[in-house]
C-alpha positions in Angstrom: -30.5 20.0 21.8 -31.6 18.9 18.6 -32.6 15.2 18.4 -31.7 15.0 14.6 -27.6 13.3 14.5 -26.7 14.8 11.3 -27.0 18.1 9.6 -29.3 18.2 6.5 -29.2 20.7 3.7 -31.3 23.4 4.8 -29.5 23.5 8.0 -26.1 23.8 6.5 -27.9 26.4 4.6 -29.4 28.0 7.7 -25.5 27.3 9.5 -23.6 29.9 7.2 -26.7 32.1 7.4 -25.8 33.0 10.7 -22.3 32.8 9.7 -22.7 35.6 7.4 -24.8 37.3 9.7 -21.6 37.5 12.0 -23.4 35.6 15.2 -21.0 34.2 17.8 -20.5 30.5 18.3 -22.6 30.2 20.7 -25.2 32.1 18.9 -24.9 29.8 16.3 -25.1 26.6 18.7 -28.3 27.7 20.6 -29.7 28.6 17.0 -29.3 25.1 15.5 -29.4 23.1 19.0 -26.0 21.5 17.9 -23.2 21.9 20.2 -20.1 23.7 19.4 -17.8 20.9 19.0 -20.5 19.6 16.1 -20.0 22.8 14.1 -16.7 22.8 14.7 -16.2 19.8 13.0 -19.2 20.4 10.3 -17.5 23.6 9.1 -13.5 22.1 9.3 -14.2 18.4 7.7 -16.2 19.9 5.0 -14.5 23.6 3.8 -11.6 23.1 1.3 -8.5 25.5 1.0 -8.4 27.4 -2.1 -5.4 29.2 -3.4 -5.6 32.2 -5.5 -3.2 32.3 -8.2 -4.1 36.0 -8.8 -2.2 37.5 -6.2 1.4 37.3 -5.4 3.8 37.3 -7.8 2.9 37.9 -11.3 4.2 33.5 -11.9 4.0 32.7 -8.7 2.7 28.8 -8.3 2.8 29.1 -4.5 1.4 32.7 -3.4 0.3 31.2 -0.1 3.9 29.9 1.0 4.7 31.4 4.7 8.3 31.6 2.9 6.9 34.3 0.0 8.8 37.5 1.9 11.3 36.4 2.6 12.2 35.3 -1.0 11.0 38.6 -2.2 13.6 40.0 -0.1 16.5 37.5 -2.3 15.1 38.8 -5.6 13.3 35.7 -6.1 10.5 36.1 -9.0 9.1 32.7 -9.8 8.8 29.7 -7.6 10.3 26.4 -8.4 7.7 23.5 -7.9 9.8 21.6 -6.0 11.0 24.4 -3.6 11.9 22.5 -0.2 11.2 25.8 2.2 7.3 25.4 0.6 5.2 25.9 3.8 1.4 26.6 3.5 0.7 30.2 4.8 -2.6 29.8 7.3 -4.0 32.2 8.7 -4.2 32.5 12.6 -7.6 33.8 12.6 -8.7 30.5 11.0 -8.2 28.9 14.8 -11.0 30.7 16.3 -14.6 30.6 14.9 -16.3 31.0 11.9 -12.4 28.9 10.8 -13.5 30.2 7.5 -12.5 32.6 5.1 -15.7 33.5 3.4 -16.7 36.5 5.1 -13.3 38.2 5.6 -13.3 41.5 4.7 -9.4 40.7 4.0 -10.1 38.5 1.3 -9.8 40.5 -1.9 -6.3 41.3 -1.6 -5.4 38.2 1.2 -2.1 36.2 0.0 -3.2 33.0 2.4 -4.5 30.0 1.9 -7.9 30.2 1.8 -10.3 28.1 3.5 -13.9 28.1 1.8 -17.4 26.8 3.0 -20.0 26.2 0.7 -23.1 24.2 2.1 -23.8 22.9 -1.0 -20.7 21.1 -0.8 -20.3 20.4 2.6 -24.2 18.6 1.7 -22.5 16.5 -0.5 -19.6 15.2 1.1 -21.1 14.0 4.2 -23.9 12.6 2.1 -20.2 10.5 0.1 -19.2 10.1 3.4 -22.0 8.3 5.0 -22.6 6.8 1.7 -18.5 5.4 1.5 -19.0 4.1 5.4 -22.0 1.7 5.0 -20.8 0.1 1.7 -18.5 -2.1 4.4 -20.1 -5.4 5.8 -20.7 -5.0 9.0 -21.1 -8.3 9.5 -18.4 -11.2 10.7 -16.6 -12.6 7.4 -17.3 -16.2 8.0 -21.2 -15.1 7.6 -20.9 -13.7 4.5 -18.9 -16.5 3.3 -21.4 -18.8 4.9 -24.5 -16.6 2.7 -22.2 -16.3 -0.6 -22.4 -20.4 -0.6 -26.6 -19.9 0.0 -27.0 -17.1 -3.0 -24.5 -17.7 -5.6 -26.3 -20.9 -6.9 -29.7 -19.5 -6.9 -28.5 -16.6 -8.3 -27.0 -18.4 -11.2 -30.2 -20.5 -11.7 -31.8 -17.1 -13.1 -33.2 -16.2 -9.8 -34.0 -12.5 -9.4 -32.6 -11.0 -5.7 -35.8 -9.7 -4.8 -37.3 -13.1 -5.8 -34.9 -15.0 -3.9 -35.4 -12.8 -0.7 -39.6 -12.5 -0.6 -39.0 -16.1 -0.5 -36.3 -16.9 1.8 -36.2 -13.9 3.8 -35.1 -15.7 7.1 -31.7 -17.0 5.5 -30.6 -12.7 4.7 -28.2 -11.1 6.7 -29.6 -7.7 5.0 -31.6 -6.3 2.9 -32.1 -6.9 -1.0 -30.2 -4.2 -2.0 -27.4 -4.2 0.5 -27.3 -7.6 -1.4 -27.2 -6.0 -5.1 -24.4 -3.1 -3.2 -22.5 -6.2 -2.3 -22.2 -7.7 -5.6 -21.1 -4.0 -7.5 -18.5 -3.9 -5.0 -17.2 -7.6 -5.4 -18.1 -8.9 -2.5 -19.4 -11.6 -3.2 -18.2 -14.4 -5.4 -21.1 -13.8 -8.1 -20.7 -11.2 -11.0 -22.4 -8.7 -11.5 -23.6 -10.3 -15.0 -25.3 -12.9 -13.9 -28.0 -11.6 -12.1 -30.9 -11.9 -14.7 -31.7 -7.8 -14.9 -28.4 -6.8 -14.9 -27.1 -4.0 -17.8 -24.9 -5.7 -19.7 -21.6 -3.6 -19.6 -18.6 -2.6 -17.2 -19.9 -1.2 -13.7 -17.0 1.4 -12.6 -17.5 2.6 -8.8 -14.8 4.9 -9.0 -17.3 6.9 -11.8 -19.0 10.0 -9.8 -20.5 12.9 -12.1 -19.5 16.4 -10.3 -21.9 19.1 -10.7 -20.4 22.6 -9.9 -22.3 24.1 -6.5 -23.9 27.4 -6.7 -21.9 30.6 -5.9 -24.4 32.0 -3.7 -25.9 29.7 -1.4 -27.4 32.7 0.8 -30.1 32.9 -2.1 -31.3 29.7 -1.4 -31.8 30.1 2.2 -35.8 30.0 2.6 -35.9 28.5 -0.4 -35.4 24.5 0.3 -37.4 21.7 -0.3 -38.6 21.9 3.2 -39.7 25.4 2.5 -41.1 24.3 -0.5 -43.3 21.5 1.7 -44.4 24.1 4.1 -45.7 26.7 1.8 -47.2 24.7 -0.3 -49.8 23.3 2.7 -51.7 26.5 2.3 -51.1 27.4 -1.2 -53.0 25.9 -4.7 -50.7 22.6 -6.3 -52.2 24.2 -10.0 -50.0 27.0 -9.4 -46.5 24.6 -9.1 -44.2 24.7 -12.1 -41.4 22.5 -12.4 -38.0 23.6 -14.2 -35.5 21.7 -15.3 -32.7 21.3 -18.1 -32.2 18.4 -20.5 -28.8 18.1 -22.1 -26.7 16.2 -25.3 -23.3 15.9 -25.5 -21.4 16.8 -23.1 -19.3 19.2 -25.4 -22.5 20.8 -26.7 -23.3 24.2 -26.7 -27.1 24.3 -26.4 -29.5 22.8 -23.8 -33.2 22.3 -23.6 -35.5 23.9 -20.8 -38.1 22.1 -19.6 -41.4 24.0 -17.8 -43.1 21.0 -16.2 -46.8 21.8 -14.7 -47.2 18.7 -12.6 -50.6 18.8 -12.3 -51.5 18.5 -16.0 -48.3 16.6 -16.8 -48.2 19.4 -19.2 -44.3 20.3 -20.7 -43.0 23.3 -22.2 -39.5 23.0 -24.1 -37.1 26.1 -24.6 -34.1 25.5 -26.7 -31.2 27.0 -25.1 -28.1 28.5 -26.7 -25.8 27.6 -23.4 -27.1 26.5 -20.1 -26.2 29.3 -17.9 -28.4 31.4 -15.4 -28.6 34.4 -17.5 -30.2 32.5 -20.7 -32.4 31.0 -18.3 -33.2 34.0 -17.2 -33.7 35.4 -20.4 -36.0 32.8 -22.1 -38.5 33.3 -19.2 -38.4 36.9 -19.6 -39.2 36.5 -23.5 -42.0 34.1 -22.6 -43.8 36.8 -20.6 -43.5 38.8 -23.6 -45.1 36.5 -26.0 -47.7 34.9 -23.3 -48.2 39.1 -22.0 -48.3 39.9 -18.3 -51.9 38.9 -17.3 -51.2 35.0 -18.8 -48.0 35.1 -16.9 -48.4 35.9 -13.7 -51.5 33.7 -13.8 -49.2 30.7 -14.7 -45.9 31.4 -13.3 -46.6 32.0 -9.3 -44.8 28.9 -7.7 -41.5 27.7 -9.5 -39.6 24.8 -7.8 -36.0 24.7 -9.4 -33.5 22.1 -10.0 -29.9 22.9 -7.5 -28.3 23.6 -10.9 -26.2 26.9 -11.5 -28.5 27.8 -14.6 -31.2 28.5 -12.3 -29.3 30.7 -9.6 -30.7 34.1 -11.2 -34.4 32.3 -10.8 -35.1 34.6 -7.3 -34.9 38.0 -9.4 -38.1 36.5 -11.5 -40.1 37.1 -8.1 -40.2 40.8 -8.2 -42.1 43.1 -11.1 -39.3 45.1 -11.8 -42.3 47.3 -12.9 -44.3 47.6 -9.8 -41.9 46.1 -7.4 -44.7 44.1 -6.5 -43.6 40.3 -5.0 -45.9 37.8 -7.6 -44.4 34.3 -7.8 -42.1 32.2 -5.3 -39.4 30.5 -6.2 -38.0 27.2 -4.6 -35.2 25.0 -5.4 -35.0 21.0 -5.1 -32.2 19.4 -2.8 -28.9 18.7 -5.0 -28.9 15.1 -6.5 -32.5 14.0 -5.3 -34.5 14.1 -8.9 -37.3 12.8 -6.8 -38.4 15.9 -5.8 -39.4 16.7 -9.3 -40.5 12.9 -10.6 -43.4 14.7 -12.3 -41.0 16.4 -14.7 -38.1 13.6 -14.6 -40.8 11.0 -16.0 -42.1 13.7 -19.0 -37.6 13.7 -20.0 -37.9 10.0 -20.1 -40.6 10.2 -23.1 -38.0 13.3 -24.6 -35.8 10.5 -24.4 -37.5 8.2 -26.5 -37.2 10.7 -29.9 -33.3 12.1 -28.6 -31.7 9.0 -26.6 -29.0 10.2 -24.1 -25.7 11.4 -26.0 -27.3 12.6 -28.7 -26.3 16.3 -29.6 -28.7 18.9 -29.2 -26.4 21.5 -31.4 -28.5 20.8 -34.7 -32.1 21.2 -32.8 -34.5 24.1 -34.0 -36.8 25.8 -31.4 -39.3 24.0 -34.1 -38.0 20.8 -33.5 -38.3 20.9 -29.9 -41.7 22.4 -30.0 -42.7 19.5 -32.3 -41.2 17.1 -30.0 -43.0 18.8 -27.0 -46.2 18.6 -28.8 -46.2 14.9 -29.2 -45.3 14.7 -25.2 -48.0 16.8 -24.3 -50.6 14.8 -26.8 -50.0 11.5 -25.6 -52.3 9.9 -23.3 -51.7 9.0 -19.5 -52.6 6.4 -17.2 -52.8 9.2 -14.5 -55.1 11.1 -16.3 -57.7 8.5 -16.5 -56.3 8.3 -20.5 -56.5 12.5 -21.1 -54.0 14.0 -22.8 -51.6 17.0 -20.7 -53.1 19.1 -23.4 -56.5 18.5 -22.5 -56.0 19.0 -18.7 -53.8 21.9 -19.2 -56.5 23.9 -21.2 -59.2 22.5 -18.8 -57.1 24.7 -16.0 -55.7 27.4 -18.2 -57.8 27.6 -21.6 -56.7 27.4 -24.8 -55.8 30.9 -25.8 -52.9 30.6 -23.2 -52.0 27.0 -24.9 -51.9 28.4 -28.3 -49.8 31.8 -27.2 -47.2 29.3 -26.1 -47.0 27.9 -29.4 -48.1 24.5 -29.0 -51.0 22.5 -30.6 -52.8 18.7 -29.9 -51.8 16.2 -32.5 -54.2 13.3 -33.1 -53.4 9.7 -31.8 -53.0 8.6 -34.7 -49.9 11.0 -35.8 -48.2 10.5 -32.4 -44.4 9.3 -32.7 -41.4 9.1 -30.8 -39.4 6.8 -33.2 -37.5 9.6 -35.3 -36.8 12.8 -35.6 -40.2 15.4 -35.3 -40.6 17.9 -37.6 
């Protein structure tokens, strides 16, 4: 058996891989060294049932009530919301393994109650999950009342935590930050305010951005971070490209984005006119045209992906359609972990510094962006012993590939990130 006690997210990817495949339970069990009951309960606590308003009647609200014939029979047309003979129509086959509905080859024209695994998903609510069950104290109450009376008034004195605890480490129950978790969640009789770092407005726990998962994780098996790690122990880091997008307001339209070579800390900004796979797609596609095909497969060979759906068409970029030749591989990050790409997550902050967070994108030129890139990419870095990306991108690449992208070193002096580029 496997010695790891939880699932990650490559092996709930590698889990519905040999779902799809059709292997057996026990197939499956042998195949991830889990035991049967463990899937069991992987797959049921983490699938949700989905109803399809599509089929059914043509206003039906409840298409998967067990009840649905046997109104048809009455003449009935339209269900009333609060029908009392409402039952949830389940399928039997959902008792016996994969207790999913993904696969089915019923499940175009099925009237049930669907029940639907995604591993993306599934990644993210136990990750909640486990999250939700250590925010309790696991400690006796009259301790933490006993350590609330030892914090508080240092606290208040302007005392940072981490201060506080290098200093009097024997009198913590935890560590530093279950400390800082402890006062977000109140429980503790010091605000939040007072610590001497603190952000000065309203924490809300209940606040959780939801990203939509992909809608086909089967691309993505081979493809994980772990992959990523593996590969890359034989294979050249100047090759890696990072991509990511950068977004406005949430009502905008357009989207920036971002080719990050980590190497050079070099950045290349695309203005987008929506963030969806296909423009994605297509802006990469007209950068091999301008760049031509002997600049791009030099430069785009390994592409490590944020989990976003914009990039879910990224795995068709790793055949020539010409030659059907397999040039570049393509590698995706693990969903909500921007650490896997700090290279490129650091180069936003500086973006940041000319477009601040919440600031619409809708008005932005491809010129502006550029602009703005070309600062980014001309400012000097600690990491480069004080070079500019510029300079250690051209160093790699040369600087006929640098000025077919479009971009161009401004002087030190010039350099701004205080208003608006032109």
């Amino acid at each position: 058996m496997n010695s790891k006690k939880h699932l990650d997210y490559e092996d709930l990817l590698n889990l519905y891989k040999y779902i799809s495949l059709g292997y057996s339970l026990e197939q499956v069990a042998n195949l991830t060294g889990k035991s049967r009951t463990t899937i069991y309960r992987v797959i049921v606590q983490n699938s949700n049932f989905v109803t399809d308003l599509r089929s059914g009647f043509r206003f039906n609200k409840f298409v998967n009530c067990s009840n649905i014939l046997e109104c048809k029979s009455k003449g009935i047309k339209q269900c009333d919301l609060s029908c009392s003979k409402y039952k949830k129509w389940i399928c039997p086959k959902l008792k016996n393994f994969p207790y999913i509905c993904n696969f089915c080859e019923s499940k175009p024209i099925c009237r049930k109650a669907k029940r639907i695994f995604n591993p993306e998903e599934a990644y993210m609510i136990r990750k909640d999950r486990n999250v939700e069950s250590k925010s309790v104290p696991n400690i006796k109450k009259n301790r933490i009342e006993e350590f609330d009376r030892f914090i508080t008034p240092l606290i208040k004195q302007g005392l940072s935590i981490e201060c506080i605890y290098a200093c009097l480490k024997d009198n913590f129950p935890v560590t530093s930050r279950t400390v800082r978790n402890w006062i977000n969640k109140k429980y503790l009789s010091v605000n939040r305010l007072d610590l001497i770092n603190a952000v000065k407005r309203e924490y809300n726990p209940d606040y959780l951005f939801k990203r939509k998962v992909g809608n086909d994780p089967l691309r993505k098996v081979g493809r994980t971070m772990n992959s990523y790690i593996d590969f890359m122990k034989t294979h050249d880091g100047r090759n890696v490209l990072q991509f990511d997008t950068v977004h406005g307001k949430r009502t905008d339209k357009k989207c920036i984005l971002t080719i990050h070579h980590p190497i050079s800390k070099f950045q290349i900004g695309i203005l987008l006119d929506s963030c969806t796979a296909l423009e994605v797609k297509k802006a990469i596609i007209r950068l091999r045209e301008q760049i031509g095909d002997v600049n791009y497969f030099k430069l785009f060979r390994i592409m490590l992906c944020d989990n976003g759906l914009e990039f879910d068409l990224m795995p068709d970029l790793e055949i020539d359609n010409e030659t059907g030749e397999k040039y570049a591989n393509v590698f995706y990050t693990r969903p909500y972990c921007s650490g896997d790409k700090g290279s490129c997550e650091r180069n936003h902050e500086l973006f940041r510094y000319v477009i601040a967070k919440g600031k619409s994108l809708d008005q932005l030129t491809q010129e502006d962006v550029t602009s703005i890139f070309n600062n980014i990419n001309s400012y000097p870095r600690k990491s480069l012993g004080y070079k500019t990306p510029y300079d250690a991108f051209v160093s790699i690449f040369g600087v006929k590939l640098v000025t077919k992208l479009g971009f161009y070193k401004v002087p030190f002096k010039q350099l701004t990130f205080k208003k608006k580029l032109k």
